[in-house]
C-alpha positions as CSV (number, residue, x, y, z in Angstrom):
1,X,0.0,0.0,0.0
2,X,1.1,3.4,-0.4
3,X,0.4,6.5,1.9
4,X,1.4,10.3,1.7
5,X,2.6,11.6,4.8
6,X,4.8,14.5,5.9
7,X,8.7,14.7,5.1
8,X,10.9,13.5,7.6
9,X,15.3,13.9,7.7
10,X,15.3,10.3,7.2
11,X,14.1,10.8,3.8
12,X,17.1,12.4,3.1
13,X,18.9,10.2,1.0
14,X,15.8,9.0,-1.0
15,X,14.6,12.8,-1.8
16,X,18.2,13.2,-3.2
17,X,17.4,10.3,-5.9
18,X,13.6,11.6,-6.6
19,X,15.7,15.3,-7.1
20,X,18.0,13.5,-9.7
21,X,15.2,11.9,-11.4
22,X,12.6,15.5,-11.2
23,X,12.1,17.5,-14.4
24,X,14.4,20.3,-15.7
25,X,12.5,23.6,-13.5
26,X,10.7,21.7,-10.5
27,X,13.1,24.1,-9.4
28,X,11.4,23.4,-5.7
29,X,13.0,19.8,-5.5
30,X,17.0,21.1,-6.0
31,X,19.6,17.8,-6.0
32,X,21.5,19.3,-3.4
33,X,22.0,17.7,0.0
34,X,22.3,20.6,2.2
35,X,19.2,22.3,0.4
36,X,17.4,19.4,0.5
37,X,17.9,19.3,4.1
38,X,17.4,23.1,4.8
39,X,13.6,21.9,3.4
40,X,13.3,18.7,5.5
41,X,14.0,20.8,8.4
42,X,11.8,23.7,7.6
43,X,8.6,21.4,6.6
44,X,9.1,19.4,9.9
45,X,9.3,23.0,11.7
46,X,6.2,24.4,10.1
47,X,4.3,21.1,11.1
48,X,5.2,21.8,14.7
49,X,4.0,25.0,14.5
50,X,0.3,26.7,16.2
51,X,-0.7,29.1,13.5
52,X,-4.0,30.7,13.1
53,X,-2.8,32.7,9.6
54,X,-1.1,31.8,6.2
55,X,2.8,32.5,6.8
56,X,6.2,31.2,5.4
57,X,5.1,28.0,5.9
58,X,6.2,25.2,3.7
59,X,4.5,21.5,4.1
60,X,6.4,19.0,1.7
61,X,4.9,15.5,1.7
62,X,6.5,12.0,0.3
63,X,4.6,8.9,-1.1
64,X,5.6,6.2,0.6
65,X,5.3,2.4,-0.6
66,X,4.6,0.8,3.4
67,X,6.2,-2.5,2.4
68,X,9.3,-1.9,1.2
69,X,9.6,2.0,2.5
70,X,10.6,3.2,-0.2
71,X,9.6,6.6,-1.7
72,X,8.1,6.8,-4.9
73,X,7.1,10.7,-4.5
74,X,6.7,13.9,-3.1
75,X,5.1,17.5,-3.6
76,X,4.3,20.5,-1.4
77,X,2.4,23.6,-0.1
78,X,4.0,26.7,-0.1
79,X,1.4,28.5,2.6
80,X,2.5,31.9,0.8
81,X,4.0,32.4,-1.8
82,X,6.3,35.5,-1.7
83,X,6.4,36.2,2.0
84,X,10.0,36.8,3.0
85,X,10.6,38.1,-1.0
86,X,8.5,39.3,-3.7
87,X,7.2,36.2,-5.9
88,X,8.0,37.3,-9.6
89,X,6.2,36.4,-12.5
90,X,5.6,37.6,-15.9
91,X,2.5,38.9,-16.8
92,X,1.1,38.6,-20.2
93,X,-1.3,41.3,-21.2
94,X,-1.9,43.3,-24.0
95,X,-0.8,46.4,-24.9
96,X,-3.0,49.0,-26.3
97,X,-1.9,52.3,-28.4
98,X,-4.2,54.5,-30.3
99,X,-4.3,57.5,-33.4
100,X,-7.2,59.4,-33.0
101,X,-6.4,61.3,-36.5
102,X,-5.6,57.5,-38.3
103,X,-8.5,56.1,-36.2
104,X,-6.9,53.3,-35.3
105,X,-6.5,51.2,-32.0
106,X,-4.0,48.3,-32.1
107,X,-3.4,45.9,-29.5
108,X,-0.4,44.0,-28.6
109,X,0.6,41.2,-26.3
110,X,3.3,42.3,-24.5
111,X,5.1,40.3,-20.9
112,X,5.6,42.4,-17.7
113,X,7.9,41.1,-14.5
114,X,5.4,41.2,-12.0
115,X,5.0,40.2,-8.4
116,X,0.9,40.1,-8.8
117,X,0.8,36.8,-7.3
118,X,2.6,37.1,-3.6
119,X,0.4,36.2,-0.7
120,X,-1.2,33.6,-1.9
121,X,-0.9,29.8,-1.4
122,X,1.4,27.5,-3.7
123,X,1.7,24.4,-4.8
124,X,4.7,23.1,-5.9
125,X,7.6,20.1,-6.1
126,X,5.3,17.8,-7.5
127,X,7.3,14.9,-8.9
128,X,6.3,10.8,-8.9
129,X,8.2,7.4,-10.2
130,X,7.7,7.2,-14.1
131,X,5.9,3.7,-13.1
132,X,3.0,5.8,-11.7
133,X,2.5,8.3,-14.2
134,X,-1.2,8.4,-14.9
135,X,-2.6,6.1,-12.1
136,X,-4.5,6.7,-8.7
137,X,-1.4,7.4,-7.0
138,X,-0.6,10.0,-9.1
139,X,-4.0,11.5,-8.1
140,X,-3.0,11.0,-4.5
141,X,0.0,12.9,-4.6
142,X,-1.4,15.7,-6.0
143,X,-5.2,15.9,-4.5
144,X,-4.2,14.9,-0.9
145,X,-2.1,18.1,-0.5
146,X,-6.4,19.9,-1.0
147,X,-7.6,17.4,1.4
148,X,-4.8,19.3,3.6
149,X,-5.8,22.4,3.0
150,X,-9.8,21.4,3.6
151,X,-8.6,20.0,7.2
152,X,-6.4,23.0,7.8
153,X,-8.1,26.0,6.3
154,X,-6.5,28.8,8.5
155,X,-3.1,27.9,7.4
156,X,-3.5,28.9,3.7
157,X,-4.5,31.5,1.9
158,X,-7.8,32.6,0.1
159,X,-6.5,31.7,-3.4
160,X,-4.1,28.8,-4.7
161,X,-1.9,29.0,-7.5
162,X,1.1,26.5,-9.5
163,X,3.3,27.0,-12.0
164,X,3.4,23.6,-14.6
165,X,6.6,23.6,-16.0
166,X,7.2,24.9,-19.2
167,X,8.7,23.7,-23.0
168,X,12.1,22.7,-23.5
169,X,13.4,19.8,-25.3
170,X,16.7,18.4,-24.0
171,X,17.5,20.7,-21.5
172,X,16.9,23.7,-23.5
173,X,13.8,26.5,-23.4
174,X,13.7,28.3,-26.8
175,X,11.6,31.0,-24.7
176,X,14.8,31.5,-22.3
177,X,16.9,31.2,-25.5
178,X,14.8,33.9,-26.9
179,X,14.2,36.1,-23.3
180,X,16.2,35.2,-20.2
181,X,20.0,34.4,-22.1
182,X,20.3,38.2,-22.7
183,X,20.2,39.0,-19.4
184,X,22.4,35.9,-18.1
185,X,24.8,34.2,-19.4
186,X,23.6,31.1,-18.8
187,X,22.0,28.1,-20.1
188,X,18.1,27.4,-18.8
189,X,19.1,24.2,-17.0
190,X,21.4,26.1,-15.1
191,X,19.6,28.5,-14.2
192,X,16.6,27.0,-12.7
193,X,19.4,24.7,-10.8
194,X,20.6,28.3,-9.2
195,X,17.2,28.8,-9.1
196,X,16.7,26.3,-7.0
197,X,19.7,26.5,-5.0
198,X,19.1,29.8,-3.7
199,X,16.5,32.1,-4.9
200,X,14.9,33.6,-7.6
201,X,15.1,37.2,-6.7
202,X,18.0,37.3,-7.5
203,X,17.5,36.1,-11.2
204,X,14.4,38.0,-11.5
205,X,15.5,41.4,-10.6
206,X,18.3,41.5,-13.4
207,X,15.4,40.7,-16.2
208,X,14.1,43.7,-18.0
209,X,11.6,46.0,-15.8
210,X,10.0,47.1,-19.2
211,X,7.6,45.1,-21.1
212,X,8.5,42.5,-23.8
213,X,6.7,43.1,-26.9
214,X,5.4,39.4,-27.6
215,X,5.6,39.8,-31.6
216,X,9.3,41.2,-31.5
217,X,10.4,37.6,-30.2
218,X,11.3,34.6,-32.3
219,X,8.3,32.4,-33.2
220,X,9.5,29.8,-31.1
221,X,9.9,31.6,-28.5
222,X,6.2,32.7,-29.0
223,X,5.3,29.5,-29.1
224,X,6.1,28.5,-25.7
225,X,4.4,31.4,-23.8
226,X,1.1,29.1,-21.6
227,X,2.9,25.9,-23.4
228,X,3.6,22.9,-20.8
229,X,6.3,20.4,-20.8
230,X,5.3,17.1,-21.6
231,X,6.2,15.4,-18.3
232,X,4.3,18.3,-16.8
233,X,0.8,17.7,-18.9
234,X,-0.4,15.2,-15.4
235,X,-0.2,17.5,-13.1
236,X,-2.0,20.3,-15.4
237,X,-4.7,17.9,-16.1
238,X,-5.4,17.0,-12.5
239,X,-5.7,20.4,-11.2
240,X,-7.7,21.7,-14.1
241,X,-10.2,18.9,-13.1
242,X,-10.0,20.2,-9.5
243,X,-11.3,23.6,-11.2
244,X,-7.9,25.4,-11.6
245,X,-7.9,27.7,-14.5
246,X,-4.8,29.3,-16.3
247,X,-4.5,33.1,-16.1
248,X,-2.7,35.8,-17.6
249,X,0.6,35.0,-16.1
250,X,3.4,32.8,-17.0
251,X,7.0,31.8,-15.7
252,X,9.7,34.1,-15.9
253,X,12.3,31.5,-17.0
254,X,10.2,28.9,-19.6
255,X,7.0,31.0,-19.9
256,X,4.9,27.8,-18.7
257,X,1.4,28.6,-17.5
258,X,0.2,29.5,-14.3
259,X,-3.0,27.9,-12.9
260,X,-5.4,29.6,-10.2
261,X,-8.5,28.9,-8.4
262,X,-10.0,30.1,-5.1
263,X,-9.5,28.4,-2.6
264,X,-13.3,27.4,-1.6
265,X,-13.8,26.6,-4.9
266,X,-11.3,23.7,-5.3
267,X,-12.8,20.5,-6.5
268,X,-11.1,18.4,-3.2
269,X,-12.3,20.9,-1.1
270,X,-15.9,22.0,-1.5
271,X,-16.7,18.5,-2.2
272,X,-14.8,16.4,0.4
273,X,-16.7,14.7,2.7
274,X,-16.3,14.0,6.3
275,X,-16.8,11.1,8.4
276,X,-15.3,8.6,11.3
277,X,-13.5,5.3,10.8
278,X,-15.1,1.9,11.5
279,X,-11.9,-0.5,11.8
280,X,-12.4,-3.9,10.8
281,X,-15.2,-4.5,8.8
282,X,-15.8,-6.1,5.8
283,X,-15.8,-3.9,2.6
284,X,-18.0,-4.7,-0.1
285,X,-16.1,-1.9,-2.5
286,X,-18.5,-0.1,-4.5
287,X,-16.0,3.0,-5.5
288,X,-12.7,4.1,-5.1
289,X,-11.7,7.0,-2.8
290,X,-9.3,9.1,-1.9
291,X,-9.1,9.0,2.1
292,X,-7.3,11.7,4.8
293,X,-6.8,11.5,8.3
294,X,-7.2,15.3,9.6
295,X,-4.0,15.2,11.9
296,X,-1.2,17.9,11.3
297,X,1.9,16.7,12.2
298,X,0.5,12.8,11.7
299,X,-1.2,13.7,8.7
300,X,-2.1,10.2,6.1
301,X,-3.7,10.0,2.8
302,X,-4.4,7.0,0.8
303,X,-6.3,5.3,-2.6
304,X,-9.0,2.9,-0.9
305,X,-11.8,0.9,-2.2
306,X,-15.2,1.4,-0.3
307,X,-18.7,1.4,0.3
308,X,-18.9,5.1,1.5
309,X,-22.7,6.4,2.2
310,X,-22.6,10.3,3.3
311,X,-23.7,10.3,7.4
312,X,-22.5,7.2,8.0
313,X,-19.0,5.3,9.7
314,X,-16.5,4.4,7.0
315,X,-15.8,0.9,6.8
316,X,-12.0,0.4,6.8
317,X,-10.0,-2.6,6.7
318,X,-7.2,-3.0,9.5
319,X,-4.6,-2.2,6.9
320,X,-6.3,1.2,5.8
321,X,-6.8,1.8,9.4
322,X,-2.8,1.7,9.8
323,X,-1.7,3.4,7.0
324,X,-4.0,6.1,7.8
325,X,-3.0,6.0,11.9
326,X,-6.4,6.0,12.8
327,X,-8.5,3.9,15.3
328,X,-12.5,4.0,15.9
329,X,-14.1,6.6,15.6
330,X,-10.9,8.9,14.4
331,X,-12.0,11.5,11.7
332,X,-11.5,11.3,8.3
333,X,-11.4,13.4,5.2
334,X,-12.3,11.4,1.6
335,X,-13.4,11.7,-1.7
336,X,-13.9,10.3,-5.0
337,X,-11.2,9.1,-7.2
């Protein structure tokens, strides 16, 4: 069975192979020990923490395969995004000018570096084995993180946002080529590895403050403004069904879209149901769930077949019951795969 549950500084070792195998700009899961260990830390610390308001918080959760422990997973909540430094973006808008005399209006699309999007919540780091691309468990990886949320409301913000990694074919981003290489002498890979390593500010604040007039770039450039990676298309998919929507903003680096929603109106959230655990029972499986304890630091998700009806005890089996640390009567979160 496998169950999502909080990060702990004996994952150490495994997170460093998941960072090998992560995407070029998951820029959240850097393969570097220390950094990876500065994260640990500071997700263990914001578990431990009594809040009552979005802050710096950062909860970064693992799938775990309970067998064999071994990790097949992880992704996170950024509580705010842009707290200790301004979140920078680029945001794609048109630009209108105008001739009275000529009677004309023309608009064009032009890309402004923006910090519209601090303050609210983020989700990022999402990364799973290529075995479980497209299954249940990626849907656990992803969704549980909202069932979070729904069980800890306070902590997060009123809106939700993610960035879904942008175009580039073998390690290179034809809309960095095109916009970012000017301004750095670097190649995209390594700069969303710096990226990662220490911060984007400091990348951000040495690209052009004026806007970039869309139609002056190359057309492949163009072409990758709101266009996701392949490896990336899952985890758009998921949280477009969850009611995300893409917006008018894109990443500074590889122009890959930004997706938004409010926070109450989240799929995983408005819909989730609540209920307490029956241990033991025989389960005659009529659908398949997705099921949350509502602990903080203990916090569990798994995939479960059930026979769920709305106002009454969940019927687990002694295994769900363990990988979910809950007994009789314990609260739990779940809803439909």
């Amino acid at each position: 069975m496998l169950a999502l549950r909080p990060v702990e500084l004996t994952d150490l070792p495994q997170l460093q192979r998941l960072a090998r195998e992560s995407l070029v700009g998951v820029t959240s899961l850097p393969d570097d020990t220390e950094r990876l260990r500065e994260r640990i830390l500071d997700s263990c610390a914001s578990f431990d923490k009594d809040v009552q308001g979005h802050g710096p918080e950062n909860y970064f959760f693992v799938l775990e395969n309970l067998s064999t422990r071994h990790l097949v997973g992880c992704s996170e909540i950024l509580a705010t995004a842009g707290f200790s430094e301004p979140f920078y973006s680029l945001r794609n808008r048109h630009f209108t000018s105008a001739s009275r005399e000529l009677n004309i209006e023309h608009g064009v699309p032009a890309l402004s570096l923006c910090h519209d999007l601090s303050a609210h919540t983020l989700l990022r780091g999402f990364h799973i084995d290529a075995a479980l691309v497209r299954t249940a468990f990626s849907e656990l990886l992803s969704r549980a993180r909202l069932l979070f949320i729904a069980a800890h409301s306070q902590r997060f913000a009123e809106a939700v946002i993610t960035e879904i990694v942008g175009f580039s074919d073998d390690g290179r981003s034809p809309f960095w080529d095109a916009v970012g290489k000017h301004f750095f002498d670097l190649p995209y890979a390594e700069a969303e590895r710096l990226c990662g390593l220490e911060s984007r500010t400091f990348l951000a604040e040495l690209m052009p403050q004026y806007p970039i007039y869309v139609p002056m770039l190359p057309q492949a450039a163009q072409d990758c403004i709101g266009r996701i990676h392949p490896d990336g298309q899952e985890a758009f998919d998921i949280l477009e069904r969850e009611g995300f929507e893409t917006n008018s903003y894109v990443d500074l680096f590889d122009g890959g879209p930004t997706l938004y929603a409010r926070t109450s109106n989240i799929r995983s959230i408005a819909r989730s149901q609540t209920g307490t655990a029956q241990p033991g029972s025989p389960i005659d499986a009529r659908g398949r769930y997705l099921v949350s304890n509502d602990s903080l630091k203990d916090y569990r998700a798994i995939v479960a077949e059930l026979d769920y009806n709305a106002g009454q005890s969940v019927a687990l089996s002694d295994e769900m019951c363990a990988a979910l640390h809950v007994t009789d009567g314990s609260p739990i979160r779940l809803i439909a795969l």
